[in-house]
Structures are given as structure tokens and as C-alpha cells.
PyMOL CGO cylinders between C-alpha atoms (Angstrom):
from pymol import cmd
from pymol.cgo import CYLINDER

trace = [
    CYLINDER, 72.53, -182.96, 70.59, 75.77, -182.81, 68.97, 0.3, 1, 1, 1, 1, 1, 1,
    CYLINDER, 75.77, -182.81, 68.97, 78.70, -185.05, 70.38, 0.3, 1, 1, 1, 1, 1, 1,
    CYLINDER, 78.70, -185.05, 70.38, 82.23, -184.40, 70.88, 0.3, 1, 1, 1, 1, 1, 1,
    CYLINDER, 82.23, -184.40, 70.88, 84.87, -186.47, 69.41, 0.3, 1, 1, 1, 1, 1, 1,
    CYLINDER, 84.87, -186.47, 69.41, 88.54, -187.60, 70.73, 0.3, 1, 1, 1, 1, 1, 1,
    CYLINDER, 88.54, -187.60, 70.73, 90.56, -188.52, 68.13, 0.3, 1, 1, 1, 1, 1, 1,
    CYLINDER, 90.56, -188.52, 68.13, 91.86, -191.23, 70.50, 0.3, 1, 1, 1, 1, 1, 1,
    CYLINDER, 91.86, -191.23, 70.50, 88.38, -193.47, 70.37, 0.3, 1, 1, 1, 1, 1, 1,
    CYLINDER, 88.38, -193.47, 70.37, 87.17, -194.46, 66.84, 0.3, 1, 1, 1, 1, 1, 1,
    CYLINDER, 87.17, -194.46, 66.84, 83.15, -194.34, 67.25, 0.3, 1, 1, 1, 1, 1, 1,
    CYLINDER, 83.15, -194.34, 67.25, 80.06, -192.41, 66.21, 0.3, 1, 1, 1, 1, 1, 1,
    CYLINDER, 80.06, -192.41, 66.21, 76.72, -191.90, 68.47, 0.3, 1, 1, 1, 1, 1, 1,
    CYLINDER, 76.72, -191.90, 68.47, 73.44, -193.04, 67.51, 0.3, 1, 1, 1, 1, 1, 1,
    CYLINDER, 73.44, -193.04, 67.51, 71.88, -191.15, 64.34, 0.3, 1, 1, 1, 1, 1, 1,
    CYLINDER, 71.88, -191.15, 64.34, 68.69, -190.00, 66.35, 0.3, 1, 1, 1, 1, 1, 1,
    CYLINDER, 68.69, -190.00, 66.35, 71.51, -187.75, 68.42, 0.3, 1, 1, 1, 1, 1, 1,
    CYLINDER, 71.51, -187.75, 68.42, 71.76, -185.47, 65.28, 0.3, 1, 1, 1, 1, 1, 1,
    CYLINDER, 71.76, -185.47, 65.28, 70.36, -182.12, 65.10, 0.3, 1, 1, 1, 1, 1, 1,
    CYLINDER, 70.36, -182.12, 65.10, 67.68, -180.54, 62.53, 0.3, 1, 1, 1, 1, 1, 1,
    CYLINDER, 67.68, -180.54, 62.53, 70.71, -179.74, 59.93, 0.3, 1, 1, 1, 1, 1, 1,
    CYLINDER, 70.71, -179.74, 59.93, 71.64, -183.46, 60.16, 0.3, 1, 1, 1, 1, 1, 1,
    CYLINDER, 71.64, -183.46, 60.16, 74.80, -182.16, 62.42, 0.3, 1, 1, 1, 1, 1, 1,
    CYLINDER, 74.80, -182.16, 62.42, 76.01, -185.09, 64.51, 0.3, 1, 1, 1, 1, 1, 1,
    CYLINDER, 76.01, -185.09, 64.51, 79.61, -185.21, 65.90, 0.3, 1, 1, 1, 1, 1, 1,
    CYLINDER, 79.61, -185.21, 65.90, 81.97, -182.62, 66.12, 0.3, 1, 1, 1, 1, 1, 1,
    CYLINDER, 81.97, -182.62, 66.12, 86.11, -183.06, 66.18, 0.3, 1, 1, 1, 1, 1, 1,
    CYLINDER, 86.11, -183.06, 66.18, 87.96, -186.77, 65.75, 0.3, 1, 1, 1, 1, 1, 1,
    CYLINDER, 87.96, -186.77, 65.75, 90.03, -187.02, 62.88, 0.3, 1, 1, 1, 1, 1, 1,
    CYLINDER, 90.03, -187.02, 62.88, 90.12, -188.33, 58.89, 0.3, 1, 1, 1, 1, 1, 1,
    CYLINDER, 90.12, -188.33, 58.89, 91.65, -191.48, 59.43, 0.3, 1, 1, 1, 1, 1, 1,
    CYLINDER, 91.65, -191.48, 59.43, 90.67, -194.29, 57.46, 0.3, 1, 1, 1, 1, 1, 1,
    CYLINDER, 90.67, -194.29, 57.46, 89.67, -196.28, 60.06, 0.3, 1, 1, 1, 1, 1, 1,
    CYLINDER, 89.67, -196.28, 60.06, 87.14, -193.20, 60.90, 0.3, 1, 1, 1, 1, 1, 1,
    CYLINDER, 87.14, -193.20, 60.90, 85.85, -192.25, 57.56, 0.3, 1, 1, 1, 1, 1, 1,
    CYLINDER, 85.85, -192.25, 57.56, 85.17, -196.44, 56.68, 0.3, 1, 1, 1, 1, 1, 1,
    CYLINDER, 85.17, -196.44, 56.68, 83.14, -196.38, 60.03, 0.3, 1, 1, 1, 1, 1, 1,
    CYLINDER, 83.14, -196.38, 60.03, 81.22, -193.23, 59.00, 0.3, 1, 1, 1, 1, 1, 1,
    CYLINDER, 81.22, -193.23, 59.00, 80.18, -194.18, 55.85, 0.3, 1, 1, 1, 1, 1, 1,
    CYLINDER, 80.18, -194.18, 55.85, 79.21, -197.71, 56.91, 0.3, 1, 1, 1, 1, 1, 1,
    CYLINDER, 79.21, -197.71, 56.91, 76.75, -195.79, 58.79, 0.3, 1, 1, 1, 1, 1, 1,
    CYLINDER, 76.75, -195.79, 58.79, 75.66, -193.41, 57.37, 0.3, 1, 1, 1, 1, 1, 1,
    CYLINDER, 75.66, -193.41, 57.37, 77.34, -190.42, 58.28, 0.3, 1, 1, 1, 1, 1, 1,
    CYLINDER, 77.34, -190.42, 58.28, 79.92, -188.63, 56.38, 0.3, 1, 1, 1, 1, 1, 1,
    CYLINDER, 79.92, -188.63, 56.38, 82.46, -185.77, 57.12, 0.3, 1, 1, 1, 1, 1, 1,
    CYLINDER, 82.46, -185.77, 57.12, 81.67, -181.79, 55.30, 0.3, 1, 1, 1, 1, 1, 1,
    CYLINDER, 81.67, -181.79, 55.30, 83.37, -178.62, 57.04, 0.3, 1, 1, 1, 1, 1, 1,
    CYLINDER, 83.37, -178.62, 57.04, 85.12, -175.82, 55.87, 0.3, 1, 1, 1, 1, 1, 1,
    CYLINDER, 85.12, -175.82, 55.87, 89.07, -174.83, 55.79, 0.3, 1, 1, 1, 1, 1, 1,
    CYLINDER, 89.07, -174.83, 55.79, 88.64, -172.91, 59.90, 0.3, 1, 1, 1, 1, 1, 1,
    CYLINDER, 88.64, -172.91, 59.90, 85.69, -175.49, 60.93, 0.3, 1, 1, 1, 1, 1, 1,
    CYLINDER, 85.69, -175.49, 60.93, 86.59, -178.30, 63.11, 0.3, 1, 1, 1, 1, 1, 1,
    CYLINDER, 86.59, -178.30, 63.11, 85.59, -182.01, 61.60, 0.3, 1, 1, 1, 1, 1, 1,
    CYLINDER, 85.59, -182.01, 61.60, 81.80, -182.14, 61.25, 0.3, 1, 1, 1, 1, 1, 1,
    CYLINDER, 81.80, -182.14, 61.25, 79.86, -185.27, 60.50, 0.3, 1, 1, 1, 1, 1, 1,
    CYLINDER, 79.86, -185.27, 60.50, 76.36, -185.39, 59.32, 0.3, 1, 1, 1, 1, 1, 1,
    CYLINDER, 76.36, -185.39, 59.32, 73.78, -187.86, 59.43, 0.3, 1, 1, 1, 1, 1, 1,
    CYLINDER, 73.78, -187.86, 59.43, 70.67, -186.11, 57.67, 0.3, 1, 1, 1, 1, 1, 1,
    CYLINDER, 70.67, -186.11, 57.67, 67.08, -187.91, 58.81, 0.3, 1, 1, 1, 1, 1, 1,
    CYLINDER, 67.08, -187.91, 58.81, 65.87, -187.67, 54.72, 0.3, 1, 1, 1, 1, 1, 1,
    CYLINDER, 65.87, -187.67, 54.72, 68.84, -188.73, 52.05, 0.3, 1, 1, 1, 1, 1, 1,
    CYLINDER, 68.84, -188.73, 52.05, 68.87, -187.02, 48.86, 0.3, 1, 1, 1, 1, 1, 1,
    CYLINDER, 68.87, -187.02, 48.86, 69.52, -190.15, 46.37, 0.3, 1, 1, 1, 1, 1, 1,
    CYLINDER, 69.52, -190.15, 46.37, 69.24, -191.30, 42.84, 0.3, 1, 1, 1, 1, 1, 1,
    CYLINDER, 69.24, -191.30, 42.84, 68.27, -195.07, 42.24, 0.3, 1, 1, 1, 1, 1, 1,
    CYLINDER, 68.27, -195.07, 42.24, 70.22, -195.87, 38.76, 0.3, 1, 1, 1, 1, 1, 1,
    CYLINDER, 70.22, -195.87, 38.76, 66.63, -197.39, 37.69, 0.3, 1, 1, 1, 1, 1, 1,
    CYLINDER, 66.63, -197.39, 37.69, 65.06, -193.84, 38.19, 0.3, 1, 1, 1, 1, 1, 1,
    CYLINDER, 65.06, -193.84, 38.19, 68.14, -191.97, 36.42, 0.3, 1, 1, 1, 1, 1, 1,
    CYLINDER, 68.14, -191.97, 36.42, 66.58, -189.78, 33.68, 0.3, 1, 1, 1, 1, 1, 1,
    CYLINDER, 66.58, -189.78, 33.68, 68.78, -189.13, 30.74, 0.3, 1, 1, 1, 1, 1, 1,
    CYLINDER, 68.78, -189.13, 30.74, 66.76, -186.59, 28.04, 0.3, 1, 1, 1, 1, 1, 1,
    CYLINDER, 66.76, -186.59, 28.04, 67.02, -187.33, 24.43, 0.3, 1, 1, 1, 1, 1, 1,
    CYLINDER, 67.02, -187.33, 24.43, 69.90, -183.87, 23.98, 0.3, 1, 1, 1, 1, 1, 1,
    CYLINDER, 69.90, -183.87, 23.98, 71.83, -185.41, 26.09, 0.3, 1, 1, 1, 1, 1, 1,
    CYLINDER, 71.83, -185.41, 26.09, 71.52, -188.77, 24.57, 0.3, 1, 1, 1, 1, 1, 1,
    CYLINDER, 71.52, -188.77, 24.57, 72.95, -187.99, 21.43, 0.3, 1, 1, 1, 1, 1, 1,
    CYLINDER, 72.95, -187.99, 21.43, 76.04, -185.79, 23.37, 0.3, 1, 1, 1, 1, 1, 1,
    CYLINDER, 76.04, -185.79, 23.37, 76.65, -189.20, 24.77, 0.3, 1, 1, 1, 1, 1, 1,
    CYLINDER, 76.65, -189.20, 24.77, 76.57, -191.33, 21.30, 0.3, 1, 1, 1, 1, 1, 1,
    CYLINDER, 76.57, -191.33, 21.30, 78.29, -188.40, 19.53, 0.3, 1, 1, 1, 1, 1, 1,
    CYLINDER, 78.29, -188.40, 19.53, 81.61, -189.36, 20.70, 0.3, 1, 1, 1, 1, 1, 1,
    CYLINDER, 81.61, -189.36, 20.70, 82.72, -186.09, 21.78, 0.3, 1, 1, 1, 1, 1, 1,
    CYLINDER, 82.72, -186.09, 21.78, 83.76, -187.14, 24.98, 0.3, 1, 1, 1, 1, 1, 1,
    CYLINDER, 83.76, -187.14, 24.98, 86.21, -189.97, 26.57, 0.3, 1, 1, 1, 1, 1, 1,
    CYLINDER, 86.21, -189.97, 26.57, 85.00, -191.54, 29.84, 0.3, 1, 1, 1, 1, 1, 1,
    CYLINDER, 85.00, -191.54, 29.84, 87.68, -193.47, 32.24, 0.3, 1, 1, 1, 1, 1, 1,
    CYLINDER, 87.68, -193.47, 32.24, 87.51, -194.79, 35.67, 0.3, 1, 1, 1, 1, 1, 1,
    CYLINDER, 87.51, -194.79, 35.67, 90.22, -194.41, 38.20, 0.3, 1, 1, 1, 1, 1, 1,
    CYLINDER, 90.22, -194.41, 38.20, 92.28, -193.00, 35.88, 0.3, 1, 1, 1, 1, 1, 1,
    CYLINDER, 92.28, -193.00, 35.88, 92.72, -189.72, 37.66, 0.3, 1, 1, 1, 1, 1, 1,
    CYLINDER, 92.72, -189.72, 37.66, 91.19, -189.34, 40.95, 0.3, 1, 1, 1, 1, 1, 1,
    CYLINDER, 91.19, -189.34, 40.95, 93.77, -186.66, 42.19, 0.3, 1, 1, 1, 1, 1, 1,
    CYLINDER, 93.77, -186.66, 42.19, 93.02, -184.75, 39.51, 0.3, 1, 1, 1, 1, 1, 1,
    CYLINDER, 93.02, -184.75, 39.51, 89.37, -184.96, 39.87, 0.3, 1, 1, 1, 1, 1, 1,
    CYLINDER, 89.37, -184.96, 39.87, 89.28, -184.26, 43.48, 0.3, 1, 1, 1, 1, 1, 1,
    CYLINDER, 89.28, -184.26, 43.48, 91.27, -181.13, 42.83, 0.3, 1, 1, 1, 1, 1, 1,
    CYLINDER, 91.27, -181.13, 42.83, 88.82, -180.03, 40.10, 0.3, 1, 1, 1, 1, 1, 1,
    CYLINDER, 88.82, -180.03, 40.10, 86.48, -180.50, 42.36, 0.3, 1, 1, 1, 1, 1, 1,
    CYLINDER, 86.48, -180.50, 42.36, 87.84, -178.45, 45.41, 0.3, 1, 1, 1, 1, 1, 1,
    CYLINDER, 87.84, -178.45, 45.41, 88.92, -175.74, 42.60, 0.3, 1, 1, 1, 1, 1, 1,
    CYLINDER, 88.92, -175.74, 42.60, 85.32, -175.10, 41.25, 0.3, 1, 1, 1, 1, 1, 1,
    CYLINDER, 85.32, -175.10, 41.25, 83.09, -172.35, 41.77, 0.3, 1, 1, 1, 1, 1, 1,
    CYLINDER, 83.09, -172.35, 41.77, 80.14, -173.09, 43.39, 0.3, 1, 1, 1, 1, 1, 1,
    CYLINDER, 80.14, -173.09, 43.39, 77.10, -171.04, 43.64, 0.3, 1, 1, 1, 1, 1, 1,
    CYLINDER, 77.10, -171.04, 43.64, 76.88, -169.44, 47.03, 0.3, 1, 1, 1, 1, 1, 1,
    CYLINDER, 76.88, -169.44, 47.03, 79.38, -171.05, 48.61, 0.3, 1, 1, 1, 1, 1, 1,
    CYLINDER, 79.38, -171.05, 48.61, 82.35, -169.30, 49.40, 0.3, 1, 1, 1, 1, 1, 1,
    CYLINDER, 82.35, -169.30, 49.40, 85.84, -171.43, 49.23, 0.3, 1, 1, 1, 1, 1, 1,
    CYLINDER, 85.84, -171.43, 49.23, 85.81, -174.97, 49.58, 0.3, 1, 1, 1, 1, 1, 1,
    CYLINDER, 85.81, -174.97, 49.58, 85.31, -177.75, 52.07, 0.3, 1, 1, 1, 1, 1, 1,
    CYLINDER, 85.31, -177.75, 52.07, 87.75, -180.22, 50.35, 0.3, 1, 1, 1, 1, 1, 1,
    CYLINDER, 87.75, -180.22, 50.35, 90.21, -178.87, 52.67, 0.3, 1, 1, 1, 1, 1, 1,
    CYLINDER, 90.21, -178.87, 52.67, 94.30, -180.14, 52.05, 0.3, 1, 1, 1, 1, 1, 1,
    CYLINDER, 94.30, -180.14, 52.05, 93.38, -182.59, 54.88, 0.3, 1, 1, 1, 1, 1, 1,
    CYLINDER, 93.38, -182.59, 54.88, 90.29, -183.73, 53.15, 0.3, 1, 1, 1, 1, 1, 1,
    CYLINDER, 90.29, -183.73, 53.15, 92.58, -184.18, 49.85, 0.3, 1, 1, 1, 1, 1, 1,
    CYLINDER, 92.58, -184.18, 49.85, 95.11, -186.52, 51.69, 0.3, 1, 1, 1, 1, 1, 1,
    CYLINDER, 95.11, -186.52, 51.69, 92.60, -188.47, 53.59, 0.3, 1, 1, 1, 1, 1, 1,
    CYLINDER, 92.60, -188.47, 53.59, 90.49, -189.08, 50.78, 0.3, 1, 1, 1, 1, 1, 1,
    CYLINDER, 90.49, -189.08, 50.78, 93.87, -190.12, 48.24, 0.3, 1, 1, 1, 1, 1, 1,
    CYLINDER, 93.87, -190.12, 48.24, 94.57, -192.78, 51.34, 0.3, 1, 1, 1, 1, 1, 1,
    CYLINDER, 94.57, -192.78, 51.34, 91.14, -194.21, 51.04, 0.3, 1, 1, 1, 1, 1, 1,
    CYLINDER, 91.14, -194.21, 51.04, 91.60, -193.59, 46.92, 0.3, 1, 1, 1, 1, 1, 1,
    CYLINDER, 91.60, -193.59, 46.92, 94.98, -196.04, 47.45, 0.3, 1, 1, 1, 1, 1, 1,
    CYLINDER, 94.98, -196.04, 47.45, 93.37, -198.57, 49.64, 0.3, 1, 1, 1, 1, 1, 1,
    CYLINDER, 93.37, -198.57, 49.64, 90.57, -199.11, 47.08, 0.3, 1, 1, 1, 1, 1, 1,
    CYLINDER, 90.57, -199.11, 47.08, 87.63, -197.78, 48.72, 0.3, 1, 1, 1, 1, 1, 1,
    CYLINDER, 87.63, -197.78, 48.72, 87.01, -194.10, 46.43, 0.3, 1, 1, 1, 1, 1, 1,
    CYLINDER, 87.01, -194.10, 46.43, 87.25, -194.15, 43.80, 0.3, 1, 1, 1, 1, 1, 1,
    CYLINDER, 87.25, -194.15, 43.80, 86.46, -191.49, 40.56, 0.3, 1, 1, 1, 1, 1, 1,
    CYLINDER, 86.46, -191.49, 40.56, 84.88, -190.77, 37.18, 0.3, 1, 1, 1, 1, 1, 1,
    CYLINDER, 84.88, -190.77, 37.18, 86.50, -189.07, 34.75, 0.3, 1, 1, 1, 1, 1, 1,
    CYLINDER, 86.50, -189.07, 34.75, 85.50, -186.65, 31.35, 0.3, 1, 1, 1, 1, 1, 1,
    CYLINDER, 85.50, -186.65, 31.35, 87.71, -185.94, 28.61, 0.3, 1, 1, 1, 1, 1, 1,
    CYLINDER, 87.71, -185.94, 28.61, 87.69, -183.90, 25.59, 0.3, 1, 1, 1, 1, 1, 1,
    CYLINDER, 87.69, -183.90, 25.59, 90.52, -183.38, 23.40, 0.3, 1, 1, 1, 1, 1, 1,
    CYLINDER, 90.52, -183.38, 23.40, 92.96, -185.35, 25.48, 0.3, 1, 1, 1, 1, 1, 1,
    CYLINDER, 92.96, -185.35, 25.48, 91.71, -182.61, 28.04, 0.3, 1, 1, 1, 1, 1, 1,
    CYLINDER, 91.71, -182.61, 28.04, 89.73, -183.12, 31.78, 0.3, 1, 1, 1, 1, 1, 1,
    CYLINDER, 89.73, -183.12, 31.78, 86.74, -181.77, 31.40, 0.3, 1, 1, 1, 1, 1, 1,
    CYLINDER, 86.74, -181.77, 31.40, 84.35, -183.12, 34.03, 0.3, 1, 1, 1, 1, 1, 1,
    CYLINDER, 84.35, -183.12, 34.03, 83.96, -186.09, 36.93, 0.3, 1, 1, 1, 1, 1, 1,
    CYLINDER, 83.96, -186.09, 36.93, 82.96, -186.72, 39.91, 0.3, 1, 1, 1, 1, 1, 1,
    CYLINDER, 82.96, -186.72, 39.91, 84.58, -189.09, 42.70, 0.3, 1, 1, 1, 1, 1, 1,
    CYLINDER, 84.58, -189.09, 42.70, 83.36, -190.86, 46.14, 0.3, 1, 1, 1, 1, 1, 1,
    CYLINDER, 83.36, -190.86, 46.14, 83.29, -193.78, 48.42, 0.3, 1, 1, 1, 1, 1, 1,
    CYLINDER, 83.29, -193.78, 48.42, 81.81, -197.39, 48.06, 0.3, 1, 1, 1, 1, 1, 1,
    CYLINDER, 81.81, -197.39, 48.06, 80.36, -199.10, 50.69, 0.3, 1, 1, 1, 1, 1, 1,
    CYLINDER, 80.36, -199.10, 50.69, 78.85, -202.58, 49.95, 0.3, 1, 1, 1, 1, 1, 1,
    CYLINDER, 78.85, -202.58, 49.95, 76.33, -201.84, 46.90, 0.3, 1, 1, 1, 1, 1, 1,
    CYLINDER, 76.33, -201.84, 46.90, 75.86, -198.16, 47.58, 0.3, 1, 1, 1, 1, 1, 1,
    CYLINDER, 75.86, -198.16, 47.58, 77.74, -195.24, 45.82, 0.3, 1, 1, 1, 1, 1, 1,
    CYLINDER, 77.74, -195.24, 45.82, 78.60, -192.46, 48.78, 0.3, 1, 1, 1, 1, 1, 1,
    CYLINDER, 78.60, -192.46, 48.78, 78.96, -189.21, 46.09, 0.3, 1, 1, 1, 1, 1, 1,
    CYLINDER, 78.96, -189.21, 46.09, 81.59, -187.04, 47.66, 0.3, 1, 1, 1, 1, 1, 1,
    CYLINDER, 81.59, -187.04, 47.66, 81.98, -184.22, 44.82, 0.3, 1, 1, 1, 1, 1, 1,
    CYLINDER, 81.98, -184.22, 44.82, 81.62, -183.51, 41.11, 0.3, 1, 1, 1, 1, 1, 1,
    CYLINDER, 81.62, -183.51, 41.11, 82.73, -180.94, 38.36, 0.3, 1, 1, 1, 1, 1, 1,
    CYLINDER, 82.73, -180.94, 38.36, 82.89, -179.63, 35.03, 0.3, 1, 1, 1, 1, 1, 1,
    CYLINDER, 82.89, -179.63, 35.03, 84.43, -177.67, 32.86, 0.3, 1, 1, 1, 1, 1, 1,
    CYLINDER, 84.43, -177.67, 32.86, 82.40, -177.54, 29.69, 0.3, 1, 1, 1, 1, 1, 1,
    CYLINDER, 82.40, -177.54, 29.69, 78.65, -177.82, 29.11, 0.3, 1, 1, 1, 1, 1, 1,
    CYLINDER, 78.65, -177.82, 29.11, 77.41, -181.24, 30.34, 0.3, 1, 1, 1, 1, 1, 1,
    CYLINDER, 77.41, -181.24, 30.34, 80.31, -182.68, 31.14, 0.3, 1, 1, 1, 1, 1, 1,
    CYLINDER, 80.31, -182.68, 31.14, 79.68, -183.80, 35.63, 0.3, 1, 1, 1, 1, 1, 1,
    CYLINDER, 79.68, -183.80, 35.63, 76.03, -185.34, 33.93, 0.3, 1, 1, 1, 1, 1, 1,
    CYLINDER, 76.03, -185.34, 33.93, 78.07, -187.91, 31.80, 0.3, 1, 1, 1, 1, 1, 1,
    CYLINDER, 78.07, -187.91, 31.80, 79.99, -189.03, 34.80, 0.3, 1, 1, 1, 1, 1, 1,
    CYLINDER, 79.99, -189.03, 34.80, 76.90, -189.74, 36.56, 0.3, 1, 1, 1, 1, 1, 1,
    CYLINDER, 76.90, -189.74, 36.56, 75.41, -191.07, 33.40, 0.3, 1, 1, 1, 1, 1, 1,
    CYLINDER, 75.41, -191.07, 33.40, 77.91, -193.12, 33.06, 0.3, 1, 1, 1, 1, 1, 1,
    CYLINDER, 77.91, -193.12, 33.06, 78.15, -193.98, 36.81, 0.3, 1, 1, 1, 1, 1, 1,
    CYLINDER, 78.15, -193.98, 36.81, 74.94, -195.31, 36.66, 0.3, 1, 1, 1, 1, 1, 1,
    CYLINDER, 74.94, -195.31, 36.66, 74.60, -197.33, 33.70, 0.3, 1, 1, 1, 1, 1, 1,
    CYLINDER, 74.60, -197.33, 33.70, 77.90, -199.15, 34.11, 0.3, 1, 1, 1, 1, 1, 1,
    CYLINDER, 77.90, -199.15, 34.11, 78.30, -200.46, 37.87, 0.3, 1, 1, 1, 1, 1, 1,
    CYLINDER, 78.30, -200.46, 37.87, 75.90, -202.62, 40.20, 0.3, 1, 1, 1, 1, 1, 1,
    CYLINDER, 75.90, -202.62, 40.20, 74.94, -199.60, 42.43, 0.3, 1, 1, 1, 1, 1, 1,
    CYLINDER, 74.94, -199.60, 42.43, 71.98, -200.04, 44.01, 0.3, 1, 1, 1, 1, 1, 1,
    CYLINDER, 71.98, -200.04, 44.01, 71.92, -196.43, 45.01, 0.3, 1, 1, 1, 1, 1, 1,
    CYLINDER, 71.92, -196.43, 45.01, 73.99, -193.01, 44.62, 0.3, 1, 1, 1, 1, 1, 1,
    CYLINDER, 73.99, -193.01, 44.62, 74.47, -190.97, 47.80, 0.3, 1, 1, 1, 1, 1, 1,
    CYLINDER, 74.47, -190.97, 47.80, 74.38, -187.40, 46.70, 0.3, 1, 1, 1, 1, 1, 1,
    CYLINDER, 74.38, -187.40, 46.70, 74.03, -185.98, 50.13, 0.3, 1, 1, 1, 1, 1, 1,
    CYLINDER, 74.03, -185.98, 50.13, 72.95, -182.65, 49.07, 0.3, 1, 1, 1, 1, 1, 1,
    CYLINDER, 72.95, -182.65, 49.07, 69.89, -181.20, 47.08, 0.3, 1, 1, 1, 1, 1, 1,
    CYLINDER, 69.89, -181.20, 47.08, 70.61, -179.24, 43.91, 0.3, 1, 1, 1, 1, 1, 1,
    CYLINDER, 70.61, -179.24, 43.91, 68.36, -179.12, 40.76, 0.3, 1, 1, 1, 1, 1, 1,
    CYLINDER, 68.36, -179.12, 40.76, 71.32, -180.58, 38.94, 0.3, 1, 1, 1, 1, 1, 1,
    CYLINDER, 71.32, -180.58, 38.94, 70.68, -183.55, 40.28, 0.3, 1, 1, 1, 1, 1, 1,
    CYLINDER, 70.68, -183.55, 40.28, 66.86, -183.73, 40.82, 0.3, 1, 1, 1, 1, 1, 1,
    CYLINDER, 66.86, -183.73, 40.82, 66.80, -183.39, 36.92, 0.3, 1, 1, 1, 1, 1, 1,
    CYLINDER, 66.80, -183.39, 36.92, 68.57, -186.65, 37.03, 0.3, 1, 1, 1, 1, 1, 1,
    CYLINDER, 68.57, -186.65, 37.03, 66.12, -188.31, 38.69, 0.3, 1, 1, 1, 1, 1, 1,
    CYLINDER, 66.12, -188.31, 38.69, 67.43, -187.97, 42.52, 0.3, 1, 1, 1, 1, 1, 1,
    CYLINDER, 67.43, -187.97, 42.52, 65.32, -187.55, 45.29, 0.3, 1, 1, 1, 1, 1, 1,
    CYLINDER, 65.32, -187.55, 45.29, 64.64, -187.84, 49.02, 0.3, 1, 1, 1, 1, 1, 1,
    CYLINDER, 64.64, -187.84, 49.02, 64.52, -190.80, 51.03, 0.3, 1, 1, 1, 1, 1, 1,
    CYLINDER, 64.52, -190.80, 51.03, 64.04, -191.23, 54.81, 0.3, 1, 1, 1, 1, 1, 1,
    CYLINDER, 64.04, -191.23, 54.81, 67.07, -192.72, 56.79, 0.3, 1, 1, 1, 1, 1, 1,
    CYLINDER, 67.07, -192.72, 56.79, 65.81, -195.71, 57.50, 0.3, 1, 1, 1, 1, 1, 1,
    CYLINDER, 65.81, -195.71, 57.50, 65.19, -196.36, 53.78, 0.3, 1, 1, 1, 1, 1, 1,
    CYLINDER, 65.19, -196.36, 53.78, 68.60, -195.23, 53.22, 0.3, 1, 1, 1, 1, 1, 1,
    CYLINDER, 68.60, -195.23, 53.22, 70.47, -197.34, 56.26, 0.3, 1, 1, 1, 1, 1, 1,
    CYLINDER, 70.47, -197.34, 56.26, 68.58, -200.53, 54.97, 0.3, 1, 1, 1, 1, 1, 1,
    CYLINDER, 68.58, -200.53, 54.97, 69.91, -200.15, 51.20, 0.3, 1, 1, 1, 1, 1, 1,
    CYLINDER, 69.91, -200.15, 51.20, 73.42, -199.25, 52.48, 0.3, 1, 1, 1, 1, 1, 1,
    CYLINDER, 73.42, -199.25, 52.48, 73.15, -202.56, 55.09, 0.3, 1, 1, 1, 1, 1, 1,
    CYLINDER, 73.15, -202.56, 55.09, 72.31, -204.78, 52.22, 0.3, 1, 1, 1, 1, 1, 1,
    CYLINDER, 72.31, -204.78, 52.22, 75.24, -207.03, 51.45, 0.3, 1, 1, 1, 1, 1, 1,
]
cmd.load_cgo(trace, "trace")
């Protein structure tokens, strides 16, 4: 059963409401108030340019514990080779429009819409997203950026320009912040590779409760 939102009442029905896709609310707005809410519950915003708002609350989570990250020995020694420059918050506007301006396989346009942009920036200058960032040659060449709520990583988006270059920022992600978990909300082999995987809900809501 998918619920209507005003954007005049900042709330979210219960997660059980949401349909077989993980569809739960429909319409309200990107305010920060809004998005804070959603993600302290789960539930996080992903439509395209003509969609209304849709939030999802899928019933299995497709996460990667940092203890569970799997980094192979190639990509080891791109890491210790110096070749690339990693930074943090740095240059999240740049990153996020990487990341609406990459090609995706079978996916036609984007969903970081010029709405999602500006909301996202607000929670970007409020200190709640924040981003990764890859550089070669002075160059971005790769990162990824999202939203932290208490000790759990919400992934929003990631790119790359050159060979390898998204994995570092998760690498790096990983290994250098107390995350207990990374969000990466949807499946791709990219990521299983990495060590992600599914969780139930309830696994997920208890990790992302834990203060």
C-alpha cells in the first residue's frame, strides 16, 4: 500500500506499508527536515526527472560491513602505488555532479534530479553528507558521496572516470571511518565483489538504531 504525502506534514508510515519493490510513500518534498527523518528510518528518496518524490523502504538491505570488505591483492598494490590522491569533503558538488553525469548501464538519464542536487548540497552544508573523493593528476577521477546517520553510512551515489577509481573511495571509506555499516541500497556486482550483501530490515533498522 503506497501512501500519499503532503508536503505540509513531515512523517513517514510504517515500513510493513511498503510494496514488493520496497515502494513506500509517494509526493512530500526534499527538505531537510524530511530527508533526516527518512534516513533515520530507513527509507530514502530515488525517482526520476518527471516522477513525483518516491521513498523506498526495501524488506532485505543490500550492505557491506567494513569487516567483510574484500580488497584483492591487484587492487592492493593500485592503492600502495600512489597513483591516486584520496580527500574527504573536499568536493562534494563536484562529486554529486559526476555522479548524476555518468552513464549507467540500463538506466536511461538520471535520478539526481536539479532538486535532488540542491537538497542534498543543504544537507552537504549542514554536515550530514558528506563525499569521497579520487584524484589523478590534479584531476577528479572517481568518488562517491552520501548521508550519515549515527554509525551507519547511507551510500547515495558513486563514479569513476578511470579504471578502479569508485572502488578506492569505498576502500578508503571503509578502512578509515567508524562505520558500522555501508548502505548501498541497490544490488550490482560492483559491489558484491566488495564484499556487500543482503540483510533483512530488521537487521538493518537495529544497526542504524544503534547509538
Amino acid at each position: 500500500m503506497v501512501i500519499q504525502l503532503s508536503e505540509d506534514r513531515i512523517w513517514f508510515p510504517a515500513l510493513q506499508l511498503a510494496d514488493e519493490d520496497g515502494l513506500l510513500a509517494v509526493g512530500g518534498d526534499l527538505s531537510v527536515q524530511r530527508l533526516l527523518l527518512a534516513y533515520r528510518n530507513g527509507i530514502f528518496p530515488w525517482f526520476s526527472e518527471d516522477d513525483p518524490i518516491l521513498w523506498y523502504a526495501p524488506q532485505e538491505r543490500f550492505v557491506l560491513f567494513p569487516k567483510n570488505l574484500k580488497v584483492s591483492s591487484s587492487m592492493l598494490k593500485i592503492i600502495q602505488s600512489g597513483k591516486f590522491r584520496i580527500t574527504y569533503n573536499q568536493a562534494f558538488s563536484q562529486v554529486l555532479t559526476a555522479c548524476a553525469n555518468s552513464n549507467r548501464k540500463g538506466q536511461e538519464g538520471t535520478w539526481i534530479t536539479a532538486a535532488m542536487k540542491s537538497a542534498y548540497i543543504r544537507l552537504f552544508d549542514l554536515g550530514y553528507a558528506h563525499s569521497i573523493e579520487v584524484w589523478e593528476n590534479h584531476l577528479l577521477v572517481g568518488g562517491l558521496y552520501g548521508v550519515k546517520v549515527n554509525h551507519v553510512f547511507c551510500g547515495e551515489s558513486m563514479f569513476t572516470k578511470v579504471s578502479n577509481a569508485s572502488k578506492i573511495a569505498l576502500i578508503y571509506l571503509c578502512q578509515n571511518f567508524n562505520f558500522k555499516v555501508i548502505d548501498c541500497q541497490v544490488y550490482t556486482n560492483h559491489l558484491e565483489s566488495l564484499g556487500a550483501d543482503f540483510i533483512s530490515v530488521e537487521e538493518y533498522l537495529a544497526v542504524l538504531k544503534d547509538i
